[in-house]
Residue, then its C-alpha position, 0 to 999 in steps of 0.5 A: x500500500x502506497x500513501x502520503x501524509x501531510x507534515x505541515x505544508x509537505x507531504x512525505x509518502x510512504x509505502x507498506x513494506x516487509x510488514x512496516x511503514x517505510x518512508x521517502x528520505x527525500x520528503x522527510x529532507x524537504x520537510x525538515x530543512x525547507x531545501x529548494x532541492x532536498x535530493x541534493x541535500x540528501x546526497x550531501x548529507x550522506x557524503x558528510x556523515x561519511x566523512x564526519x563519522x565514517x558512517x553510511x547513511x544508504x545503509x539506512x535505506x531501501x529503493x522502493x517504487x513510489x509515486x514521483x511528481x509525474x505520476x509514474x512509479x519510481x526508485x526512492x530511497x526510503x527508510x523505516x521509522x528507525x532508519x528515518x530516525x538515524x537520518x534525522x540525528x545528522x540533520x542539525x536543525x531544531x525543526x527534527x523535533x516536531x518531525x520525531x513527534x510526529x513518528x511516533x504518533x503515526x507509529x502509534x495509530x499503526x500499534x492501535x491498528x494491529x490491535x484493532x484491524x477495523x481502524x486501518x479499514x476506516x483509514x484505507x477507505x478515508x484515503x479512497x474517498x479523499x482520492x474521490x471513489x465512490x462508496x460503491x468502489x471503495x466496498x468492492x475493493x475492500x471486499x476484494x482485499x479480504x477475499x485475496x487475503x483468505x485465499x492467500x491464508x488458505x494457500x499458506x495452510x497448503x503449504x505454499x510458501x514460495x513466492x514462485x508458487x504464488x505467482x503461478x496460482x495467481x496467473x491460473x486464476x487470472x487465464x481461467x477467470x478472464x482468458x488471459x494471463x497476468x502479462x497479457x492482462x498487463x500488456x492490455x492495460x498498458x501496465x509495466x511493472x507495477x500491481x495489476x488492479x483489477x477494478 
């Protein structure tokens, strides 16, 4: 799941990753120092830390696909709270405060959703409705996550682990349903690499 949040006047997007929130450095940057051009404020920082204290901040980080000012899925370095955190602490500004403040608080809506699932249903169908879907989308779309979610859960109780197998299941379902296969489906859509969404 890809998203964004509003810290202040930024908005710092962030994806759900390996079972947690992973964050755009870039937009945290841009957030905290108010950079005409946060990317390359990044790449300074990095270099500074590096030669400073001989740590490497991209360690931090991992590449994932986020939506870029065009509107096209792109590479961006993005980090965990804890990695964002650790970036934080070489940003000298007074403004990282409030921006840790603001971590922990989503790091604690995300704790109350563990316990209570229903509560990232309501924040997923807010963020629909924000996007401008109808009611009558949103609901199928859930009802669509929770129906893939099931069938996910019964292929792990058959001891399907591999991501391979997955896949393989997934493009049977997809010929049987609608006669063509995952790629071909993409191919269709005009879809390169990114999720195919069914809507």
């Amino acid at each position: 799941m890809v998203d964004s949040l509003n810290f202040g006047r930024s908005k710092i997007r962030r994806i759900w990753h390996n079972d947690r929130w992973f964050f755009s450095v870039v937009d945290v940057v841009g957030a905290l120092t108010e950079s005409d051009n946060p990317r390359n404020y990044w790449n300074m920082l990095k270099t500074r830390e590096l030669e400073s204290s001989g740590i490497e901040l991209y360690t931090n980080c991992v590449q994932l696909k986020l939506v870029a000012e065009d509107g096209k899925l792109r590479e961006t370095d993005c980090a965990d709270t804890e990695g964002i955190f650790r970036i934080i602490q070489s940003i000298p500004l007074k403004k990282a405060e409030p921006f840790k403040k603001w971590l922990a608080k989503i790091g604690y809506e995300r704790i109350r959703e563990i316990e209570n699932p229903e509560l990232a249903q309501e924040r997923m169908k807010k963020l629909y409705e924000k996007k401008g879907y109808s009611k009558g989308w949103i609901d199928k779309r859930l009802r669509g996550i929770a129906i893939r979610q099931n069938l996910t859960d019964e292929w792990k109780n058959r001891s399907i682990k591999e991501n391979q197998e997955f896949a393989i299941l997934t493009d049977e379902i997809a010929k049987a349903t609608f006669g063509v296969s995952i790629e071909e489906h993409k191919e269709i859509k005009g879809i390169s690499k990114e999720n195919l969404e069914i809507t």
